[in-house]
C-alpha positions as CSV (number, residue, x, y, z in Angstrom):
1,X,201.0,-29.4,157.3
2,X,198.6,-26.9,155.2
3,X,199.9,-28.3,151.4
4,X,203.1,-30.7,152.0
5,X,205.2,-30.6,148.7
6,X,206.0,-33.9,147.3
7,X,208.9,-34.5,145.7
8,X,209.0,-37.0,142.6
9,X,206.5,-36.5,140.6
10,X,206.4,-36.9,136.8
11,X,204.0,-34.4,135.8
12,X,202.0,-31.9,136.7
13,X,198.9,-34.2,136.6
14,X,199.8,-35.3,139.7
15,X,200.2,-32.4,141.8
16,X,196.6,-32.1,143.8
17,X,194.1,-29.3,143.0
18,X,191.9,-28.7,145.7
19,X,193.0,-27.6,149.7
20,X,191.2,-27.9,152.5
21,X,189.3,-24.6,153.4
22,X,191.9,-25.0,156.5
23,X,194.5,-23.7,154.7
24,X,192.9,-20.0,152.9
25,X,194.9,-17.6,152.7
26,X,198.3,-19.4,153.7
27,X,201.2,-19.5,150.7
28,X,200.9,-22.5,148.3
29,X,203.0,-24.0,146.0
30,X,200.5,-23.9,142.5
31,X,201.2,-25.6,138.7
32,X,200.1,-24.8,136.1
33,X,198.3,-28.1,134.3
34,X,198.7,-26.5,131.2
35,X,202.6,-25.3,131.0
36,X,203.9,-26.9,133.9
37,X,205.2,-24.1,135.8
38,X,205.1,-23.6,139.6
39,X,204.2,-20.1,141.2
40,X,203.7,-19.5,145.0
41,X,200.6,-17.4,146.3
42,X,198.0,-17.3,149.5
43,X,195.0,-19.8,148.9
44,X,191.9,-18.4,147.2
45,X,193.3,-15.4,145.1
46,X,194.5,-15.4,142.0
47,X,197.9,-15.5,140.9
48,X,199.3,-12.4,139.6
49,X,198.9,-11.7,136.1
50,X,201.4,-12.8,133.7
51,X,203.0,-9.7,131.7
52,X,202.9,-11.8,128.9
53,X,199.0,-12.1,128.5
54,X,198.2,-8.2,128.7
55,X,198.1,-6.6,125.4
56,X,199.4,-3.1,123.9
57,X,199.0,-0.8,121.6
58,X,198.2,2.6,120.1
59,X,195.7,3.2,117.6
60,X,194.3,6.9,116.0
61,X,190.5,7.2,116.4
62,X,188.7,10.0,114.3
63,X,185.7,11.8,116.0
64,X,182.6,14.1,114.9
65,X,179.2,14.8,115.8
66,X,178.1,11.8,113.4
67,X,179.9,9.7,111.9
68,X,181.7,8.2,115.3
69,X,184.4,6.1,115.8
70,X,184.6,3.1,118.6
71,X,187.5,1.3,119.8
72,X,187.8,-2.2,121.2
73,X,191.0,-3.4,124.0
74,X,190.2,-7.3,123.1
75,X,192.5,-7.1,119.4
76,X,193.0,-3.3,119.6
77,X,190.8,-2.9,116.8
78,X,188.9,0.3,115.7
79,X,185.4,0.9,113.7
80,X,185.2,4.5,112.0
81,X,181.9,5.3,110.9
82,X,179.6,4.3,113.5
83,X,176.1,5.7,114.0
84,X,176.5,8.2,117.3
85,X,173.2,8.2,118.2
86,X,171.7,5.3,120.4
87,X,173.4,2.0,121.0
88,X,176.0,0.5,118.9
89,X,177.5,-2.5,118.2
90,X,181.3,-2.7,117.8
91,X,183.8,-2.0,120.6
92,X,184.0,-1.3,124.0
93,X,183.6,2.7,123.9
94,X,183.0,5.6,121.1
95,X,184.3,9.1,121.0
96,X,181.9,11.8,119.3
97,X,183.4,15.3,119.2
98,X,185.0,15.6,122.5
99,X,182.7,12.9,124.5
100,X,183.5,9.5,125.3
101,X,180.4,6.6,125.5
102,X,180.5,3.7,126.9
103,X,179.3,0.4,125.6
104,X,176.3,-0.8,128.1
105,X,177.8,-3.1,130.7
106,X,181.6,-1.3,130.6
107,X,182.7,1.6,133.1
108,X,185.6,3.8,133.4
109,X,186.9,6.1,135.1
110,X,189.6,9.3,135.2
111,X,192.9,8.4,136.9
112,X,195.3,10.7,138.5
113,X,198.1,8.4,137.4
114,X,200.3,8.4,134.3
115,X,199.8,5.6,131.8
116,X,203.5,4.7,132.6
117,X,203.1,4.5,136.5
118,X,199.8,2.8,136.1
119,X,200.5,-1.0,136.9
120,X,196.9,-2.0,138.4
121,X,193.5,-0.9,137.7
122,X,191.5,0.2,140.4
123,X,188.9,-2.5,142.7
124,X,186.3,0.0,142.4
125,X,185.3,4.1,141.4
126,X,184.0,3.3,138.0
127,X,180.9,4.8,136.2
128,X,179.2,4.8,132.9
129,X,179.9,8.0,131.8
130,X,180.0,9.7,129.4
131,X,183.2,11.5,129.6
132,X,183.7,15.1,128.8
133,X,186.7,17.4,127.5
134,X,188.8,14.0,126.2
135,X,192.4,15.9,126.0
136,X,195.6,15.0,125.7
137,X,197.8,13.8,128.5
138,X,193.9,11.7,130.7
139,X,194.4,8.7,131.5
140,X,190.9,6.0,132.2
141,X,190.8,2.7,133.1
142,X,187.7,0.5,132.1
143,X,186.4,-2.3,133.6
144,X,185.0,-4.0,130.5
145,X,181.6,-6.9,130.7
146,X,181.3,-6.6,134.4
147,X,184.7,-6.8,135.8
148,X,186.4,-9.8,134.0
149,X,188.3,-7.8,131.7
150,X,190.4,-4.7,132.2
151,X,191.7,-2.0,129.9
152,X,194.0,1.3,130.5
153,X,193.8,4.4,127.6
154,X,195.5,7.0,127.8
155,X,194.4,10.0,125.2
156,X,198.4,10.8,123.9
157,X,197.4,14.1,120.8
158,X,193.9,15.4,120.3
159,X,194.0,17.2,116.5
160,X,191.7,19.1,114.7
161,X,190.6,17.4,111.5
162,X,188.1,18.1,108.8
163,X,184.4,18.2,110.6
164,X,186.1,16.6,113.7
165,X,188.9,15.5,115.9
166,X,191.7,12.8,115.5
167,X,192.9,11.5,118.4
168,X,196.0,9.5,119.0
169,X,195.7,6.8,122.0
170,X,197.7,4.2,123.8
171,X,196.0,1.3,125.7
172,X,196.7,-1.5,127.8
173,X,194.4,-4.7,128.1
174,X,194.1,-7.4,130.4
175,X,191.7,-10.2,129.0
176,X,192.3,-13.0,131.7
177,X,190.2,-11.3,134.7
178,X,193.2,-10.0,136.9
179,X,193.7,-5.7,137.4
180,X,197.9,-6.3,137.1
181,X,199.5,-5.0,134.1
């Protein structure tokens, strides 16, 4: 037997937490140490992403030629008046006019997917950028510090404003590694 299942334990202390390499990528029985619950998945992947660690939200981010404004999944929080030229130092990504940056080290890409129907980001496809002619209705996902975190926008209103544009977004973020939303 791969992982016999003990019965009559007290705590989750006492469930073993290392397999023989004999046994990747056969079902286990897992527990977490830290809540105590069990969840069943093959050996050596992770187990699927919790609905209750991904974060939501919407935000409106206001765009011109200088200042910018950048936008960051982790918290959903935004910083108007960045300097658009070279790098900078808040969020993940910036819009300026109708271009999207990147922060060094992020990538993205344009899905063909709705934000609705979108329930895993993509293993692979992303670049750096920048993105041109942001309008309402794209869709990116982002692969954020080298592929540990994971983000979904969608652009919902672009609006002209006063010496720029407003636009209205909704994003998804998954901080604990795993592409499942």
């Amino acid at each position: 037997m791969a992982a016999p299942l003990i019965f009559g334990l007290s705590g989750a202390s006492e469930v073993a937490t290392s397999v023989t390499t004999q046994s990747v990528g056969t079902t286990v029985l897992s527990i977490n140490p830290t809540t105590g619950a069990a969840s069943t998945g093959a050996l050596g992947s992770k187990p699927p992403a919790s609905a209750s660690t991904v974060e939501t939200g919407t935000a409106v981010l206001f765009a011109s030629n200088n200042p910018c404004t950048a936008f960051a999944f982790d918290g959903g929080d935004t910083f108007p008046g960045q300097n658009c030229v070279g790098p900078f130092p808040d969020g993940d990504f910036r819009i300026e006019g109708n271009l999207m940056f990147l922060r060094s080290g992020n990538l993205a890409q344009l899905l063909g997917s709705s934000f609705a129907t979108t329930t895993q980001a993509p293993a692979s496809g992303y670049g750096a950028g920048p993105f041109f002619n942001l309008m309402a209705g794209q869709v990116f996902a982002f692969q954020l510090l080298g592929g540990n975190r994971y983000g979904i926008l969608e652009i919902t209103s672009v609006s002209p404003a006063t010496g720029g544009f407003r636009y209205g977004i909704r994003y998804k973020f998954q901080p604990n590694g795993s592409r499942n939303f």
